[in-house]
LUMKE-813204 format. One record per residue (C-alpha): residue number from 0; residue in one letter; chain; x, y, z. Coordinates in steps of 0.1 Angstrom, whole numbers, plus 2048, in hexadecimal, padded with zeros to 3 digits. Layout:
<rs>
<NUM, "A", "A", <X, Y, Z>> ...
</rs>
This chain:
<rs>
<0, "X", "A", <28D, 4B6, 8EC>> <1, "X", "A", <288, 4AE, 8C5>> <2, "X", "A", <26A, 4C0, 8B9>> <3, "X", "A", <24E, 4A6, 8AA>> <4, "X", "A", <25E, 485, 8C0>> <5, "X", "A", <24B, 473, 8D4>> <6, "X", "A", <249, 478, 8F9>> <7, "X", "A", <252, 459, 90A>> <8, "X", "A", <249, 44C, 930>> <9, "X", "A", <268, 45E, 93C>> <10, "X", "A", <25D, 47F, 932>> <11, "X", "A", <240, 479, 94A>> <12, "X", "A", <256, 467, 966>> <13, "X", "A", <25A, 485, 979>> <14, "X", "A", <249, 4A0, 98F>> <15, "X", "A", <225, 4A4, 985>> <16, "X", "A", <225, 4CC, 986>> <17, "X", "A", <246, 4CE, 96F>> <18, "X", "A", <239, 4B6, 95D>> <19, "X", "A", <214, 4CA, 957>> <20, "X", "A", <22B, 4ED, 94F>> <21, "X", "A", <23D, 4DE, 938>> <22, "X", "A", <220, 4C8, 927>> <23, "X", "A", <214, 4ED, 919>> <24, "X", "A", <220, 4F0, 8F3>> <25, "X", "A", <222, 4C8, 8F0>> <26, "X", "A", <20E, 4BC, 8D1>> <27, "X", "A", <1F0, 4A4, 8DD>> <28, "X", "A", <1ED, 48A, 8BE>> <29, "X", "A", <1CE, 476, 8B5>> <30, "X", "A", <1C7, 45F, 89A>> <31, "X", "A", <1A9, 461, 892>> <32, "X", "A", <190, 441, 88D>> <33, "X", "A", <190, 44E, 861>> <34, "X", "A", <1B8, 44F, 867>> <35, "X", "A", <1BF, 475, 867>> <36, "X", "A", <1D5, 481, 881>> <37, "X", "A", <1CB, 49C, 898>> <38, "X", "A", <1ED, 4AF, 8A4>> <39, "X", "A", <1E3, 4CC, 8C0>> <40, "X", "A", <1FA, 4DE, 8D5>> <41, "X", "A", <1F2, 4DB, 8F6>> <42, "X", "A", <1E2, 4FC, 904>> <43, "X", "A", <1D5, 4F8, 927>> <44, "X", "A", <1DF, 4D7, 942>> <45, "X", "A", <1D9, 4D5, 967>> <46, "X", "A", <1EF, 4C1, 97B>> <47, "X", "A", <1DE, 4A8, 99A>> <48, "X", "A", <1FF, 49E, 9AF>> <49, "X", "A", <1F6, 480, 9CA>> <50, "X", "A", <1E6, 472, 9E4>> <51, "X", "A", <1EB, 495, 9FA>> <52, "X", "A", <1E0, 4A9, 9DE>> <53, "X", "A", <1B4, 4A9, 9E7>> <54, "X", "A", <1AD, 4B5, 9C5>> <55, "X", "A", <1B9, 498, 9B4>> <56, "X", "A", <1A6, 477, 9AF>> <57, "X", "A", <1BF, 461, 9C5>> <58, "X", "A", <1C3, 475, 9E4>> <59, "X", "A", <1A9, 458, 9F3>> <60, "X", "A", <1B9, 43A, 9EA>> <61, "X", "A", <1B8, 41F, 9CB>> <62, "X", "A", <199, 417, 9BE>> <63, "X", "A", <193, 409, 99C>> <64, "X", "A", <18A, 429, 990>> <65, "X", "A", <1AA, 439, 995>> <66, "X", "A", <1C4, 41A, 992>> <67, "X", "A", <1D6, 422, 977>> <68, "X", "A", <1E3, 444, 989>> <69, "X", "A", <1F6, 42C, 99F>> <70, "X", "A", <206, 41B, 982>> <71, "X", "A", <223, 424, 96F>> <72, "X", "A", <226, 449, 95E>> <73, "X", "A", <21C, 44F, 939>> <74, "X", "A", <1FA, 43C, 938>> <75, "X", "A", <1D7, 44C, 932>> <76, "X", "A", <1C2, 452, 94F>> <77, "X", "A", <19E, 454, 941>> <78, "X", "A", <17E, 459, 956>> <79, "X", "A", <159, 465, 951>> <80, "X", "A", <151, 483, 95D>> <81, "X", "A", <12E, 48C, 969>> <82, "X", "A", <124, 471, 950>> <83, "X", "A", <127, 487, 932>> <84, "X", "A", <150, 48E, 92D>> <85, "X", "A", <16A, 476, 92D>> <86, "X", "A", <18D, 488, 93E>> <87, "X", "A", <1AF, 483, 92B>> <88, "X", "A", <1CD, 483, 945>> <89, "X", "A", <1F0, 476, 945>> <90, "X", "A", <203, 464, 961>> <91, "X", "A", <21D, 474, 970>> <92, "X", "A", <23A, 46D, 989>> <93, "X", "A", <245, 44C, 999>> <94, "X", "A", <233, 42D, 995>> <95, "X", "A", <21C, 42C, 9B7>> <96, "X", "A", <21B, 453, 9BD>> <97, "X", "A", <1F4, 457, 9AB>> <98, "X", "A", <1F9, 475, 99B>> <99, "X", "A", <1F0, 481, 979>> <100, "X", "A", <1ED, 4A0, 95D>> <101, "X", "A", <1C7, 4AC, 954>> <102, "X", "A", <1C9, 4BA, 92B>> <103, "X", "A", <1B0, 4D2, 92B>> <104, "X", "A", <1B8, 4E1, 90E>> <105, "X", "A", <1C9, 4DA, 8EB>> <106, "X", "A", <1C7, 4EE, 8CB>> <107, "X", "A", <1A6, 500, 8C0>> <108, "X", "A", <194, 4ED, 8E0>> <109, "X", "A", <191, 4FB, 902>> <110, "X", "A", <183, 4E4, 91B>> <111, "X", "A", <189, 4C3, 922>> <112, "X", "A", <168, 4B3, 918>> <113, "X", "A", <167, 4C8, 8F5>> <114, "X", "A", <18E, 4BB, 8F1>> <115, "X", "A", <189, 492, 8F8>> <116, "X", "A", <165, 495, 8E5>> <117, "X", "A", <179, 4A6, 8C3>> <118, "X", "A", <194, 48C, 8C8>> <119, "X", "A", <17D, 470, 8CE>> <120, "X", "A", <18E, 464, 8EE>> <121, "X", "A", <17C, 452, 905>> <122, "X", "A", <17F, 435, 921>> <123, "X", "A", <18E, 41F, 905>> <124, "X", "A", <1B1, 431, 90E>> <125, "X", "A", <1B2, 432, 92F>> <126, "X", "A", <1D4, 420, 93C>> <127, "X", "A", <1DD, 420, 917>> <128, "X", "A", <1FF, 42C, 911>> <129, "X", "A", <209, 44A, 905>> <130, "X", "A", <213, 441, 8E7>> <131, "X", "A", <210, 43F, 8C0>> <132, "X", "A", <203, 41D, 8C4>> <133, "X", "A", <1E6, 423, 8DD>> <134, "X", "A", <1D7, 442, 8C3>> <135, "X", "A", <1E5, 45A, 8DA>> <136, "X", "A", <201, 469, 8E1>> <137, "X", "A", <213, 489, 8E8>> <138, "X", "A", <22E, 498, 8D3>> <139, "X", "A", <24A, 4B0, 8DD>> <140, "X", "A", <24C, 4CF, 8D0>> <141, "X", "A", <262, 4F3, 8DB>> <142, "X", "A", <25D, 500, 8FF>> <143, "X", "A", <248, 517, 905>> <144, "X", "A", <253, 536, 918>> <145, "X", "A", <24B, 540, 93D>> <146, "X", "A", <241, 55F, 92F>> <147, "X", "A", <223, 550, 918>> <148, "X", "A", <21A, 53B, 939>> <149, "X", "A", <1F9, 544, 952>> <150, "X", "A", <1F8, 52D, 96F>> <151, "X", "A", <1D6, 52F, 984>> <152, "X", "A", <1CA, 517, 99F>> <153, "X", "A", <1B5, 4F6, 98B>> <154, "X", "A", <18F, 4FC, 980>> <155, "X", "A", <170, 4EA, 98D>> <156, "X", "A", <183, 4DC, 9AF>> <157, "X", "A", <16F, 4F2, 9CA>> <158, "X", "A", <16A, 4D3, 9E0>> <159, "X", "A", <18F, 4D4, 9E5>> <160, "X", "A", <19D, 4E4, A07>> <161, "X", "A", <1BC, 4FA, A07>> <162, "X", "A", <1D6, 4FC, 9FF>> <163, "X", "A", <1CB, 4E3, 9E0>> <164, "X", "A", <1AB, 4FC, 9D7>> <165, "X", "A", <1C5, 519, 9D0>> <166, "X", "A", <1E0, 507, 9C8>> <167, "X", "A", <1F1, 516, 9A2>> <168, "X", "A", <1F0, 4F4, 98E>> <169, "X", "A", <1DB, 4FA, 971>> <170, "X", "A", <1F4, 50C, 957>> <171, "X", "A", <1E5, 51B, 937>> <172, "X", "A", <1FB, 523, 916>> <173, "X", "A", <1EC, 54A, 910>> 
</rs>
């Protein structure tokens, strides 16, 4: 991968846990509303994969809410959370298969209400591409090793049941 392109829908065309891994070390890019570009490696991403997974916001069906999980891969999923924090995630795998990448952490911000409220994201993107031309995109940069890689089950899911509650998809850069 060329460090500083552009990653495309096809980069996030494929399994929704590779995909989260290998999110880590991937520049988050913002233009801001004054112009200036935020560029923020990615540092912590939790991965939600389908309608089996109970964790993740699609495992009960389509609602209007969740829609754009069951669209294509490479669009913004953006939601409200306890009325106070809008969540940034990325679609992942096949077009129909709701599934999607939580950022939940990007260069000096840890958490992903602190991250979306310092890059002034909000509902505005949600089934946005990823892209230069939506504000927001995601840049490559080198891989980062296995060895500088903690995976842990997800935060803030204890309504889910096993195996989802345990499960090892949030991965953090250390």
């Amino acid at each position: 991968m060329a460090q500083g392109r552009a990653l495309t829908p096809d980069f996030f065309a494929r399994d929704t846990v590779v995909v989260a891994r290998e999110l880590l070390g991937q520049y988050l890019c913002r233009r801001l509303p004054s112009g200036e570009i935020l560029r923020w490696p990615l540092t912590e991403v939790e991965a939600y994969d389908g309608p089996e997974d109970k964790a993740c916001h699609a495992h009960r069906g389509k609602t209007p809410r969740n829609a754009v999980m069951f669209g294509p891969p490479g669009r913004f999923y953006v939601y409200l959370c306890y009325g106070v924090h809008w969540m940034l995630n990325i679609v992942t795998g096949p077009e129909d298969f709701p599934a999607a990448v939580l950022i939940r952490g990007a260069g000096p911000m840890s958490g992903p209400g602190r991250l979306t409220k310092a890059m002034v994201i909000s509902k505005e993107l949600d089934a946005q591409l990823v892209a230069a031309t939506s504000g927001l995109w995601v840049e490559s940069a080198d891989p980062v090793a296995e060895s500088d890689i903690e995976r842990t089950p997800r935060i803030g899911i204890n309504y889910a049941p096993e195996p989802w509650l345990s499960a090892p998809y949030r991965f953090v850069k250390k």
